[in-house]
C-alpha positions as CSV (number, residue, x, y, z in Angstrom):
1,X,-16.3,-5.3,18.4
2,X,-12.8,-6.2,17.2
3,X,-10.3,-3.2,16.6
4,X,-9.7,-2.5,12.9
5,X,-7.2,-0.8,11.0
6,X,-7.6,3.2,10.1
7,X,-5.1,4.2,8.2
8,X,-1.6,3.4,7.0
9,X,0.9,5.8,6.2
10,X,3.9,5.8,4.2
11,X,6.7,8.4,4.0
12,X,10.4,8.4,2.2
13,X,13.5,9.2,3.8
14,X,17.2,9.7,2.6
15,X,19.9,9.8,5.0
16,X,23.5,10.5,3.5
17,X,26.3,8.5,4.4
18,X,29.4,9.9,6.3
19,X,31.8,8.0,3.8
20,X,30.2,6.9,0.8
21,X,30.4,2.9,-0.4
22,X,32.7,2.4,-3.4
23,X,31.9,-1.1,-6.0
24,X,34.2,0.0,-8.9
25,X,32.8,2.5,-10.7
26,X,29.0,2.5,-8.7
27,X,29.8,5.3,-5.5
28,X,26.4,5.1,-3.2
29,X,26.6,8.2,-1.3
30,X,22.8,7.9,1.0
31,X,20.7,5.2,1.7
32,X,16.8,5.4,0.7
33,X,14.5,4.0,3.4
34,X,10.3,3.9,3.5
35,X,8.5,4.8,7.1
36,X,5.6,2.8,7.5
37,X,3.1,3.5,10.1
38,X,-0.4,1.7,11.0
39,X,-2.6,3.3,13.0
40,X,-6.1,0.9,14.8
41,X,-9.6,2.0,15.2
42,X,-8.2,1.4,19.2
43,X,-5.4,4.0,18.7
44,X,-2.3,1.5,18.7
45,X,0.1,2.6,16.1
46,X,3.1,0.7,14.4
47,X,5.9,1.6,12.7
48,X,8.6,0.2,10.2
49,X,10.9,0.9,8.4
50,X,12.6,-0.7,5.2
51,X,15.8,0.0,2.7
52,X,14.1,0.8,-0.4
53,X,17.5,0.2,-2.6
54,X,16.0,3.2,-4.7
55,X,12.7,0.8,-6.0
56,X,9.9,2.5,-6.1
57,X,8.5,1.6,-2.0
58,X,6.4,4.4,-1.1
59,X,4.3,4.3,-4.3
60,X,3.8,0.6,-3.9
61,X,2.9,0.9,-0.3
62,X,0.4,3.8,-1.3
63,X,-0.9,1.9,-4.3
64,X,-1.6,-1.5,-3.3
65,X,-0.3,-2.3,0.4
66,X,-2.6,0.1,2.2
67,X,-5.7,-0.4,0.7
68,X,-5.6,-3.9,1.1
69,X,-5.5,-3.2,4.8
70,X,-7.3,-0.1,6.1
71,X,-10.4,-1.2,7.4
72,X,-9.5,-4.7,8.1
73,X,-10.3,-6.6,11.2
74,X,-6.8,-6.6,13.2
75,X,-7.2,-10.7,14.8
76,X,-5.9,-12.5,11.8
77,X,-2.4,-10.9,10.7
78,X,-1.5,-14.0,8.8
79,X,-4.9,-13.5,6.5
80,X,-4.3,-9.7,6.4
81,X,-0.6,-10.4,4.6
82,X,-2.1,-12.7,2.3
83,X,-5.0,-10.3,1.4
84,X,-1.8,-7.8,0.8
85,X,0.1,-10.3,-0.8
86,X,-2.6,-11.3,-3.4
């Protein structure tokens, strides 16, 4: 039986900068990053991560990414991203 995918995960994290980055009048003082993990039917689990430039990442992961894939055989990754991608 081929492995599957279980879950996917999605969590936000903000990480302050040590000297903020100055264009003109726009000061960006953290950076905003999404942690995605996927977890197979087999146990495997992958993570990755992303710079969310402040867009709305963890919602759209929750929304629309992950349901496209949990329960999805894991042999065709190029299918699975169109599936996603659709």
């Amino acid at each position: 039986m081929t492995e599957r995918i279980e879950a996917v995960g999605v969590a936000g994290l903000r990480v302050p900068l040590v000297q903020p980055i100055v264009y003109r009048d726009w000061v960006v003082r953290d950076r905003s990053y999404a942690l995605v993990a996927v977890r197979s039917t087999g146990g495997a689990v992958g993570i990755a991560y992303g710079l969310t430039r402040d867009g709305p990442v963890e919602d759209l992961v929750r929304r629309f990414v992950a349901p496209s894939y949990v329960d999805q055989p894991l042999d065709d990754p190029a299918r699975l991203f169109g599936v996603a991608r659709g």
